[in-house]
BAVOKOL-270331 format. One record per residue (C-alpha): x, y, z. Coordinates in pm, 1 decimal. Example, Ala and Ser with C-alpha at 12.3 -4.5 7.8 and 13.67 -1.06 7.14 Angstrom:
BEGIN
+----------+----------+----------+
|     east |    north |       up |
+----------+----------+----------+
|   1230.0 |   -450.0 |    780.0 |
|   1367.0 |   -106.0 |    714.0 |
+----------+----------+----------+
***
This chain:
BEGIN
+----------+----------+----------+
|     east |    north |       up |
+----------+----------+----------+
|   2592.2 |    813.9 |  -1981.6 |
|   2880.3 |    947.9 |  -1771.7 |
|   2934.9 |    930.4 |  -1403.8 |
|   2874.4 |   1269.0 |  -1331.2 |
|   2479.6 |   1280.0 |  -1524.6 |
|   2456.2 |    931.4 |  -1282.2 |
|   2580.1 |   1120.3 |   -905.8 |
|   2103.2 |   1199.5 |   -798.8 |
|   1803.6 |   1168.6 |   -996.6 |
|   1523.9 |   1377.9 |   -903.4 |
|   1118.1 |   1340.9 |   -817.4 |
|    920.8 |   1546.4 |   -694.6 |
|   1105.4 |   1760.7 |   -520.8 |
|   1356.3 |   1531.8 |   -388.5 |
|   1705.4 |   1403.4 |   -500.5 |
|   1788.7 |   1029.2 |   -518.9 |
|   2150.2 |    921.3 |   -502.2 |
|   2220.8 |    697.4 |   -802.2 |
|   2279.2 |    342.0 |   -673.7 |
|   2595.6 |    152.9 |   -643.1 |
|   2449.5 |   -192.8 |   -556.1 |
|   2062.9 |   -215.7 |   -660.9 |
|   1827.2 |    -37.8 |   -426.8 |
|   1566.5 |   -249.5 |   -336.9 |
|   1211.6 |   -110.4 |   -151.9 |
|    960.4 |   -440.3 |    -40.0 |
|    628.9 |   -315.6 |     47.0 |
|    460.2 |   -599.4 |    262.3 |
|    118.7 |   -504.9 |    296.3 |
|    -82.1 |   -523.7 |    600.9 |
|    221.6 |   -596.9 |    803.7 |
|    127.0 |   -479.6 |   1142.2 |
|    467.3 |   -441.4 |   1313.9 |
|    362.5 |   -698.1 |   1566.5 |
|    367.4 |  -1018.0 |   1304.4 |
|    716.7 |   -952.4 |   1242.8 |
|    772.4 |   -946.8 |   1640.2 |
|    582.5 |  -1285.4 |   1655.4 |
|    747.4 |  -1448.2 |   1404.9 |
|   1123.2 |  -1330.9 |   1515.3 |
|    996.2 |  -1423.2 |   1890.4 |
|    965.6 |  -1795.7 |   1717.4 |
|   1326.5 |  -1787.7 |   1541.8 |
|   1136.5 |  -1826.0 |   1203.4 |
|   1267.9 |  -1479.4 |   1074.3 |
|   1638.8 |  -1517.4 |   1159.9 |
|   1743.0 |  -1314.9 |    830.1 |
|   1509.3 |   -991.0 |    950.7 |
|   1598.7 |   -993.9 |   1341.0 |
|   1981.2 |   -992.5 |   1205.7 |
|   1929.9 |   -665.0 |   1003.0 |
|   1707.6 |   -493.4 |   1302.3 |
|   2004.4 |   -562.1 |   1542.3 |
|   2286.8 |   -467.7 |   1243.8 |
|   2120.6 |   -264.6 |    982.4 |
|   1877.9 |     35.1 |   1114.4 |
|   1462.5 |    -74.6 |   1234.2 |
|   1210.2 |    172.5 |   1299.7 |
|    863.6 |    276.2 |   1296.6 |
|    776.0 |    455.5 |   1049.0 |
|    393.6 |    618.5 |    934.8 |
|    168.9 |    529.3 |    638.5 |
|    -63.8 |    835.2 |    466.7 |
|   -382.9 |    809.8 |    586.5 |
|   -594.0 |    643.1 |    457.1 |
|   -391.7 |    352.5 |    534.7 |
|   -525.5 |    147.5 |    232.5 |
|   -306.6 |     -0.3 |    -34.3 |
|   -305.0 |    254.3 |   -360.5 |
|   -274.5 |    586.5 |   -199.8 |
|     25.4 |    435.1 |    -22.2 |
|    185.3 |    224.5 |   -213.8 |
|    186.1 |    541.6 |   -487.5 |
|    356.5 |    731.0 |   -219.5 |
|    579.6 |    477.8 |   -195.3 |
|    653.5 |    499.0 |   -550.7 |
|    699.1 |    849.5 |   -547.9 |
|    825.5 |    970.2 |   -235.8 |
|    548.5 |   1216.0 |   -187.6 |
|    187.3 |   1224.6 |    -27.5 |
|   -109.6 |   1166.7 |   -183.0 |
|   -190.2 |   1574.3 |   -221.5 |
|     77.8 |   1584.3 |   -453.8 |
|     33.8 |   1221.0 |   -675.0 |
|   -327.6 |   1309.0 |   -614.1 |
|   -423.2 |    866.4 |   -530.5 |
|   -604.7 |    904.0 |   -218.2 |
|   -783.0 |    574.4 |   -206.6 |
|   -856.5 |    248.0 |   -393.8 |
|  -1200.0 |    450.4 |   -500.0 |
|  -1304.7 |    774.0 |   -639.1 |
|  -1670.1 |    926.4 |   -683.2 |
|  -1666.1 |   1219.3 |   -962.3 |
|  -1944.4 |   1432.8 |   -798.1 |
|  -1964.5 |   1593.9 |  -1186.9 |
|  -2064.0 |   1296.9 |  -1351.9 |
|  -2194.4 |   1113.2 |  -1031.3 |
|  -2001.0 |    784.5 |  -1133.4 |
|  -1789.2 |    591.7 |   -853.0 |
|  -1472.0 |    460.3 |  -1008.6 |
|  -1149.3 |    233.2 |   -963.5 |
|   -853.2 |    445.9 |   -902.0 |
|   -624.6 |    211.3 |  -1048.7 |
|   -596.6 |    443.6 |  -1392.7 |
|   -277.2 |    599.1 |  -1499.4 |
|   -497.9 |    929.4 |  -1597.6 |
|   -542.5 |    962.0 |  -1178.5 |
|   -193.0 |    975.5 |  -1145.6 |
|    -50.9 |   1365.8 |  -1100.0 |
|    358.7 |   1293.7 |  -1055.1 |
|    626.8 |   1117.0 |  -1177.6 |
|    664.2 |    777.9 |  -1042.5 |
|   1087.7 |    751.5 |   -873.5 |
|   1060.1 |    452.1 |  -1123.9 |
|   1041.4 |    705.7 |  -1421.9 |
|   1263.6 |    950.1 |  -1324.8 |
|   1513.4 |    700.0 |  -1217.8 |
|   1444.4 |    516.0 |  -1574.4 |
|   1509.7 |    829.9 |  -1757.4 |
|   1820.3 |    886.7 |  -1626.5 |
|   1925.9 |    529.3 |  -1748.0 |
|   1846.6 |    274.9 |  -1514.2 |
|   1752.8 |    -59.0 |  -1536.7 |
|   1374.5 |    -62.3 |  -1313.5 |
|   1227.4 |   -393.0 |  -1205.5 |
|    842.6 |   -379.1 |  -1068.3 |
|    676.1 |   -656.7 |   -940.8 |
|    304.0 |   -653.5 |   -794.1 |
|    133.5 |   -897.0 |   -636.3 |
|   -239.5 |   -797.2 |   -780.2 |
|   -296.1 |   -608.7 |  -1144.5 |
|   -456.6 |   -311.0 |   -981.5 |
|   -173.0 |   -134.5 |   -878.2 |
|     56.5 |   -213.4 |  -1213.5 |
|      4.1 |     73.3 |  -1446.8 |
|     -0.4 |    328.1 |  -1197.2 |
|    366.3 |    136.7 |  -1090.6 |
|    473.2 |    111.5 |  -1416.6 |
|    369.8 |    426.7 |  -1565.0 |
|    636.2 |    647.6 |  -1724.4 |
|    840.5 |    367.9 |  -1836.1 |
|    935.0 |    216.0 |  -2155.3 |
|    955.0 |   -169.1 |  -2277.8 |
|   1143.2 |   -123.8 |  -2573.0 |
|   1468.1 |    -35.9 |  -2472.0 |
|   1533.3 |   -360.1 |  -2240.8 |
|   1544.3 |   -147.0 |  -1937.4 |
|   1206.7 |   -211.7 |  -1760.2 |
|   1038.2 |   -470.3 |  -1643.8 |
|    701.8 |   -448.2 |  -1470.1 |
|    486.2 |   -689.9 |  -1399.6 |
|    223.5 |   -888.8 |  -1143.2 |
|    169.1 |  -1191.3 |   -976.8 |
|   -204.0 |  -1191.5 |  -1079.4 |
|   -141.6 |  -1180.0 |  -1516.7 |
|    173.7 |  -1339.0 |  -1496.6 |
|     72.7 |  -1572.8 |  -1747.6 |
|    -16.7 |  -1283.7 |  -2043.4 |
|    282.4 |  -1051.6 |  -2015.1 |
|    509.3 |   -884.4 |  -2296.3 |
|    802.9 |   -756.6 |  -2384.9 |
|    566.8 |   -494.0 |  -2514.9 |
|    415.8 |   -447.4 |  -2237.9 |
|    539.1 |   -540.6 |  -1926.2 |
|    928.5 |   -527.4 |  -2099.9 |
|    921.5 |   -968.1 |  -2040.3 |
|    730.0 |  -1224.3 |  -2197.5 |
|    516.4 |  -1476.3 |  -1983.1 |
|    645.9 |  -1385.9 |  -1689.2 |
|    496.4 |  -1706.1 |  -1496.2 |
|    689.5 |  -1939.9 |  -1754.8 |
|   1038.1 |  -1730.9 |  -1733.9 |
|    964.3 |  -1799.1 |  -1379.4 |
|    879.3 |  -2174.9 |  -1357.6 |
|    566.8 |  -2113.9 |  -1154.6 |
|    189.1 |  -2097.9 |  -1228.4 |
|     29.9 |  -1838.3 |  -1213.7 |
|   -130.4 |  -1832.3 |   -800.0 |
|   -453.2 |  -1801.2 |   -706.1 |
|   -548.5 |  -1427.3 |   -619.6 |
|   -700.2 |  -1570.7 |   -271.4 |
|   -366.5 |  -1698.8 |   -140.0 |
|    -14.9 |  -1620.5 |     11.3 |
|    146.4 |  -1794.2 |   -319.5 |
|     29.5 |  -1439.8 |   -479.5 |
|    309.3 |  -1310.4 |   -279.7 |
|    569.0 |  -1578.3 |   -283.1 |
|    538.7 |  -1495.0 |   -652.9 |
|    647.8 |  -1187.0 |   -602.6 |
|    928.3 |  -1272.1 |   -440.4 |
|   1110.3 |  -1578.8 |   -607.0 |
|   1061.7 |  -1340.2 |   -937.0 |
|   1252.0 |  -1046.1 |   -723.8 |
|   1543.4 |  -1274.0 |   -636.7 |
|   1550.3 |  -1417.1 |  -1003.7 |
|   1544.1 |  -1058.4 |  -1132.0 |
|   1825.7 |   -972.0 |   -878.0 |
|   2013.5 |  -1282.3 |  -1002.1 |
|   2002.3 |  -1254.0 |  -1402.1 |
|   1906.7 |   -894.1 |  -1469.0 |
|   2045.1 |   -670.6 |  -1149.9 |
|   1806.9 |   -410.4 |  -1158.4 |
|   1950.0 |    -44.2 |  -1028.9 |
|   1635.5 |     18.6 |   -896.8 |
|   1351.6 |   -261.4 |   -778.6 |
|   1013.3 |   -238.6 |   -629.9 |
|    855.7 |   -552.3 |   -459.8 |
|    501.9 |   -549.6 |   -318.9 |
|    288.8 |   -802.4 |   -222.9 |
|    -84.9 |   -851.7 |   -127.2 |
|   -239.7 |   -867.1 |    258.2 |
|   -466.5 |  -1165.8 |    183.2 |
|   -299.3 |  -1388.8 |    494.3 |
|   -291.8 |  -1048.7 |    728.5 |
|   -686.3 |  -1026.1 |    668.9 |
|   -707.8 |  -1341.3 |    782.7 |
|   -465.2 |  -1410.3 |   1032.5 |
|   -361.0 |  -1261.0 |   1328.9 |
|     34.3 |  -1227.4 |   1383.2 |
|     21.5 |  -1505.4 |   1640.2 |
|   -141.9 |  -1754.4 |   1370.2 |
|     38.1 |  -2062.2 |   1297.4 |
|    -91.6 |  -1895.9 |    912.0 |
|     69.5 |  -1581.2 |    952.2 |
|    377.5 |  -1718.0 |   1114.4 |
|    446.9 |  -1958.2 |    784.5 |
|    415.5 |  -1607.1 |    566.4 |
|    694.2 |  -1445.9 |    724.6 |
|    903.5 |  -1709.7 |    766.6 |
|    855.9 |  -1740.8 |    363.9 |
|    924.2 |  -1403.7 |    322.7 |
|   1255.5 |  -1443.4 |    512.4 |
|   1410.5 |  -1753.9 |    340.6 |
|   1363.0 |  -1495.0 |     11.9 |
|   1474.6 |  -1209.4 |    228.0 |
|   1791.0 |  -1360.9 |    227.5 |
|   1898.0 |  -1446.1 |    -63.4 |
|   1834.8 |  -1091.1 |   -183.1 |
|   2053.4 |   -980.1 |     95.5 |
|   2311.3 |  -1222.3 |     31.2 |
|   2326.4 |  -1106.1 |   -333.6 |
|   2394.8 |   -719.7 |   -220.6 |
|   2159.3 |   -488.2 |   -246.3 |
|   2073.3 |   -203.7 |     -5.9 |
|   1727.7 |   -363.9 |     86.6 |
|   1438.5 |   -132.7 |    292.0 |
|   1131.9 |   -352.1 |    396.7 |
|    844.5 |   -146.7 |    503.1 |
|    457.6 |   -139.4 |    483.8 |
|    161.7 |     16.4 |    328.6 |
|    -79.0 |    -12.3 |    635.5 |
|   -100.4 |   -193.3 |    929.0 |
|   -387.0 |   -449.9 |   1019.1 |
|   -651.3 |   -490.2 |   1360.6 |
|   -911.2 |   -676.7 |   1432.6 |
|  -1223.5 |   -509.6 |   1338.1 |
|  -1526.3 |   -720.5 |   1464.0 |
|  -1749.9 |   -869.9 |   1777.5 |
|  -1720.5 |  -1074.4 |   2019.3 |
|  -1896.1 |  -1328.4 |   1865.1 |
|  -1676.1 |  -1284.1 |   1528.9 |
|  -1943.9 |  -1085.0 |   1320.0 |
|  -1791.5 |   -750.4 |   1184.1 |
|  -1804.5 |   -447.9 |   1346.2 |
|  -1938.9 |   -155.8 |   1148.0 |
|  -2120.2 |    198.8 |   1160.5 |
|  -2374.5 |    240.0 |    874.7 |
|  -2302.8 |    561.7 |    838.7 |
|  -2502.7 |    591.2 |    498.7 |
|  -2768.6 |    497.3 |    655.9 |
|  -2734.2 |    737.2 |    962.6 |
|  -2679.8 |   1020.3 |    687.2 |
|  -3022.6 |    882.0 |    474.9 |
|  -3227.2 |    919.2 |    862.1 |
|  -3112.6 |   1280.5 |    916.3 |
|  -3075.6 |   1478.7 |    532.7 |
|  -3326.0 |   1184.4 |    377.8 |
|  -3268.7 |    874.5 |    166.3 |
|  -2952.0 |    915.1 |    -81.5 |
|  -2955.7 |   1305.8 |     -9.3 |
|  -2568.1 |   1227.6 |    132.6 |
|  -2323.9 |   1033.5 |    -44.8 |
|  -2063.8 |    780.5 |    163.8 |
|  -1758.4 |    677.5 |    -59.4 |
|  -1511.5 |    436.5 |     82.1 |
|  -1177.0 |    419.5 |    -32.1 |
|  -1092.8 |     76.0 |     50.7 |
|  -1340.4 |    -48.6 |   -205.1 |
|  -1134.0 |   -275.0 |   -476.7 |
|  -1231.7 |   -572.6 |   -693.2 |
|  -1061.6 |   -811.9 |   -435.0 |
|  -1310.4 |   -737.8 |   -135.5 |
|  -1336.7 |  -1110.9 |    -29.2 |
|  -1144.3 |  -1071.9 |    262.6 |
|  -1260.9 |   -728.5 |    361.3 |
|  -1624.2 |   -706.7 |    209.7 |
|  -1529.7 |   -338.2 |    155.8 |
|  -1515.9 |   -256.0 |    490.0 |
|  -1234.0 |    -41.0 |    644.6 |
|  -1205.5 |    247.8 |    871.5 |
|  -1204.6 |    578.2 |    657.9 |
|  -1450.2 |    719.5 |    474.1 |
|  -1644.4 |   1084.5 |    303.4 |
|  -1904.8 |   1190.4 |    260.8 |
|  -2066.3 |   1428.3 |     14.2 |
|  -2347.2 |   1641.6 |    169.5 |
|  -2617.1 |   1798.8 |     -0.8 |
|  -2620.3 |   2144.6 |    -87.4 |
|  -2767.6 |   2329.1 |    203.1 |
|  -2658.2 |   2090.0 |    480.6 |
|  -2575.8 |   2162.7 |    782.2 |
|  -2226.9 |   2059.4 |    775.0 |
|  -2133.6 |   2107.8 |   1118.8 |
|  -2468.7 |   1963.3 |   1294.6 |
|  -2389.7 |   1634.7 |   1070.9 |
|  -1997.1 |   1654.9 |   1223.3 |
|  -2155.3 |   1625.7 |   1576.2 |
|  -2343.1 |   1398.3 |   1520.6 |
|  -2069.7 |   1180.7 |   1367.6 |
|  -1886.9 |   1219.8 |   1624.1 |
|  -2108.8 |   1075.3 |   1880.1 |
|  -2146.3 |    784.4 |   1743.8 |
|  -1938.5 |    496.3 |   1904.3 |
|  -1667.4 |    363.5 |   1726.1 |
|  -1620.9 |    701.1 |   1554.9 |
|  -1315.8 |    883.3 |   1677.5 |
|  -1234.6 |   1094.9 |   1419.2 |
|  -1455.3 |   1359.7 |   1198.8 |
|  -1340.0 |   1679.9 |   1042.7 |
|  -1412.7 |   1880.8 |    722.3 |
|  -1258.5 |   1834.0 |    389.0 |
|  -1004.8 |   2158.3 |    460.1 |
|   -882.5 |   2033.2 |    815.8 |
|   -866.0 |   1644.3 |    610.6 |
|   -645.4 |   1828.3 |    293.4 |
|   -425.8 |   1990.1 |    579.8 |
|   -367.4 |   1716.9 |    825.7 |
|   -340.2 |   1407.1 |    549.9 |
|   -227.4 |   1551.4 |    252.6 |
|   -508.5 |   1466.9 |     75.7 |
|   -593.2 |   1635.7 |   -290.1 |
|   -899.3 |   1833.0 |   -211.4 |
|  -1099.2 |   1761.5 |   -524.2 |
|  -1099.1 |   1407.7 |   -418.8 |
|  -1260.0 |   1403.9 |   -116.5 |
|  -1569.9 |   1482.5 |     13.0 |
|  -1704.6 |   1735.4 |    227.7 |
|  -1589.9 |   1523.1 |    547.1 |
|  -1402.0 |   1285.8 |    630.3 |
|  -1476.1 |   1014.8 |    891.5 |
|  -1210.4 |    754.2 |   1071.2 |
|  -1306.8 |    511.9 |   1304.7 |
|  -1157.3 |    338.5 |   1630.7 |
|   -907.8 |     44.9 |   1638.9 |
|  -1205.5 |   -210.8 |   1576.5 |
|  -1453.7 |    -56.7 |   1450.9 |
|  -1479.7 |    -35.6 |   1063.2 |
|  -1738.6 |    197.7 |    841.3 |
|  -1990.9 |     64.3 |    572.2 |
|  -2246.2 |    258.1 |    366.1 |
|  -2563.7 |     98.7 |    424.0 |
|  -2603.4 |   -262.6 |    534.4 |
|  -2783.3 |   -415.5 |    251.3 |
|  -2473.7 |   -287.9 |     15.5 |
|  -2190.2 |   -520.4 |    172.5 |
|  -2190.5 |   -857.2 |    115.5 |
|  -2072.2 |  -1043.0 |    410.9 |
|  -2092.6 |  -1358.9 |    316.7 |
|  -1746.2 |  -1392.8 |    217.9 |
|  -1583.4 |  -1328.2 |    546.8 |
|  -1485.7 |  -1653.4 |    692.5 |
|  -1315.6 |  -1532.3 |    974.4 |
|  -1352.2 |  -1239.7 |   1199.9 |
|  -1295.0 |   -932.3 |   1007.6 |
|   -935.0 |   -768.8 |    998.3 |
|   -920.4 |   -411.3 |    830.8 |
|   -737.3 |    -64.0 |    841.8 |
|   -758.7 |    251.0 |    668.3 |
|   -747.5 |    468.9 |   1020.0 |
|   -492.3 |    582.5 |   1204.3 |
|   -464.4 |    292.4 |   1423.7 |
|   -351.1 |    137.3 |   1154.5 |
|   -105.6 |    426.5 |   1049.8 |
|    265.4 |    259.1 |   1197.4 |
|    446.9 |     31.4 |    973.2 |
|    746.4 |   -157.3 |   1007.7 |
|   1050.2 |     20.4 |    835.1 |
|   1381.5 |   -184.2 |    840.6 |
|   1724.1 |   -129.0 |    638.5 |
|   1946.4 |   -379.4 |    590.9 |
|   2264.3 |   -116.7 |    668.0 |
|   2374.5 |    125.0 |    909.1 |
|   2221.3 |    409.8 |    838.7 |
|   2058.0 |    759.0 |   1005.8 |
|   1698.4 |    732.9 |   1012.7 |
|   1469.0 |    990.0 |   1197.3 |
|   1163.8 |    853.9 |   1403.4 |
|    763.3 |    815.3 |   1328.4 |
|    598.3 |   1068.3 |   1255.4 |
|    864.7 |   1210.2 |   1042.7 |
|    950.6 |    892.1 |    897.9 |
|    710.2 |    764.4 |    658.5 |
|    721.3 |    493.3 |    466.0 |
|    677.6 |    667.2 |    116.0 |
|   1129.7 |    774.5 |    254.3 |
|   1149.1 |    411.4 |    123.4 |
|   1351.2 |    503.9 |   -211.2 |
|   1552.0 |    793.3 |    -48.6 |
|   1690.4 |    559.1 |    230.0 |
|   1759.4 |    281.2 |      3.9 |
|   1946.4 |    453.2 |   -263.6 |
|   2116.0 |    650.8 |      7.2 |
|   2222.1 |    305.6 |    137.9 |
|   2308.1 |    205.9 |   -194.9 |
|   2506.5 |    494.7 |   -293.3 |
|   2753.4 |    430.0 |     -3.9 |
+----------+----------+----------+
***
């Protein structure tokens, strides 16, 4: 392939800049801007404060909801979730009345940067911390040609060239394979994106990790601090070995309970069953995953299905006057404010305060898990994310900056 097929790759609806140094985008998720501040106040992020005070730092804004898959896709493809159509962990098919994982590559309605960029020749490198999001990463790409490699933390053990373009991924990497409950699920990640770096420069490379020690820990934990500080040693190595490196976030993280620890949460499926009747409604929450542990599926966006014949806006009041509730509008105002694909939604859509989360009925979430005070996001207090460059470089502000500019800033900084 000559120079000239090489100068911008394009996805959906955007052109790319074709790398001179690898491009590098590292999703930390949860990162609430203020653990980075905590840890740089301590001096344990030296690597991080040196690129906010020489490279380019700003705020930037996730897509609401501020959960991981509908943001780490628009991450991946530099467009909203109205146009890669993953707006949540969760979907409920009101057709066949089945709630399902969005983790499927048949969800997905664009063309990952990965793929594009991977037609046009490049060498891609993917690494996830949890399985979930892998397919919908990888998809588009092929193993066979020694060009892709795409892999988690979580099945590191069981990879293939066939599949994930590297066998045994954990044994190539001289670690075992972490336990899904832990920050060595994102250290994983990581070491394997410096080794990558190293021994197989990648054009193009996609790091993201999971928010296990930011549901757990608040920034000024001694917990939280050690994460970050991890991340940095890491940080800069792949800085030291040249790539044009942007470190953002999927969501941000609060504290989402009482005073005396126990989580805060509307019912709101049972408010709905007391005013249309039992089950007439139907709450769906996006944040629900596999890996609710540290969540027990509790976050702060949610919809609703009414039944045919509601009163639509007489439930909207209603919503709305409940505390902890400070947002509630209908699916057409939700598709034009969040970018949301309409025929994945319900007829509203609900967000709640800083710390206050929403659950479907009480009996449904188990709780028992929690071990600390709950930590959550999903709403828009959780909606500004860190977004830092490791060059000079123009960047606009929040709200026009979102984190799913990842890719176009850091090939832009690459192509330089």
């Amino acid at each position: 392939m000559n120079e000239t097929t090489r100068m911008t790759v394009t996805a959906n609806g955007r052109s790319y800049p074709w790398p001179k140094v690898p491009a590098i985008a590292i999703c930390l998720d949860g990162c609430e801007p203020a653990y980075l501040d905590a840890a740089i106040a301590d001096g344990l992020m030296p690597t991080l404060a040196r690129m906010r005070e020489t490279g380019t730092a700003r705020i930037a804004h996730s897509v609401i909801p501020s959960f991981t898959n509908p943001n780490n896709l628009s991450i991946a493809t530099g467009a909203p979730p109205a146009v890669h159509g993953i707006c949540g962990n969760y979907l409920y098919d009101p057709e066949t009345g089945a709630e399902v994982m969005m983790n499927d590559v048949r969800f997905l309605r664009a063309p990952t940067i990965f793929s594009q960029f991977y037609e046009a020749g490049a060498r891609v490198a993917i690494v996830t911390a949890k399985d979930k999001l892998r397919a919908l990463l990888g998809a588009g790409l092929r193993f066979d040609e020694g060009r892709a490699i795409c892999f988690s933390s979580e099945r590191s053990d069981t990879t293939t060239k066939a599949e994930n373009g590297i066998d045994n991924a954990s044994a190539w990497l001289g670690r075992p394979v972490p336990e899904v409950y832990s920050a060595d699920l994102s250290e994983f990640v990581f070491a394997a994106g410096v080794k990558l770096l190293r021994e197989w420069q990648p054009n193009v490379m996609y790091l993201t990790t999971t928010d296990y020690v930011q549901h757990k820990h608040a920034p000024e934990d001694a917990e939280a601090k050690d994460f970050y500080r991890m991340f940095d040693g890491y940080l800069a190595e792949l800085d030291a070995l040249g790539a044009a490196i942007v470190v953002t976030a999927d969501h941000g993280m609060k504290p989402k309970h009482l005073a005396d620890g126990s989580p805060a949460v509307v019912y709101v499926q049972d408010l709905l069953d007391g005013w249309l009747g039992k089950d007439a409604a139907r709450v769906i929450l996006p944040i629900t995953d596999p890996y609710v542990v540290h969540h027990g599926a509790l976050g702060s966006f949610a919809t609703a299905y009414l039944p045919a014949g509601a009163d639509t806006g007489d439930v909207m009041a209603r919503l709305r006057a409940v505390e902890g509730i400070i947002l509630v509008i209908d699916k057409a105002e939700a598709v034009r404010r969040f970018e949301l694909p309409a025929d994945r939604i319900g007829d509203i859509v609900m967000v709640s305060g800083e710390n206050m989360t929403i659950g479907t009925s009480a009996h449904r979430h188990d709780l028992a898990a929690l071990k600390e005070p709950l930590r959550s996001h999903g709403g828009l207090t959780e909606q500004e994310v860190p977004f830092i460059v490791n060059r000079p470089i123009e960047l606009p502000q929040a709200p026009k900056l979102r984190n799913f500019d990842a890719f176009f800033y850091a090939t832009n900084a690459a192509a330089k």
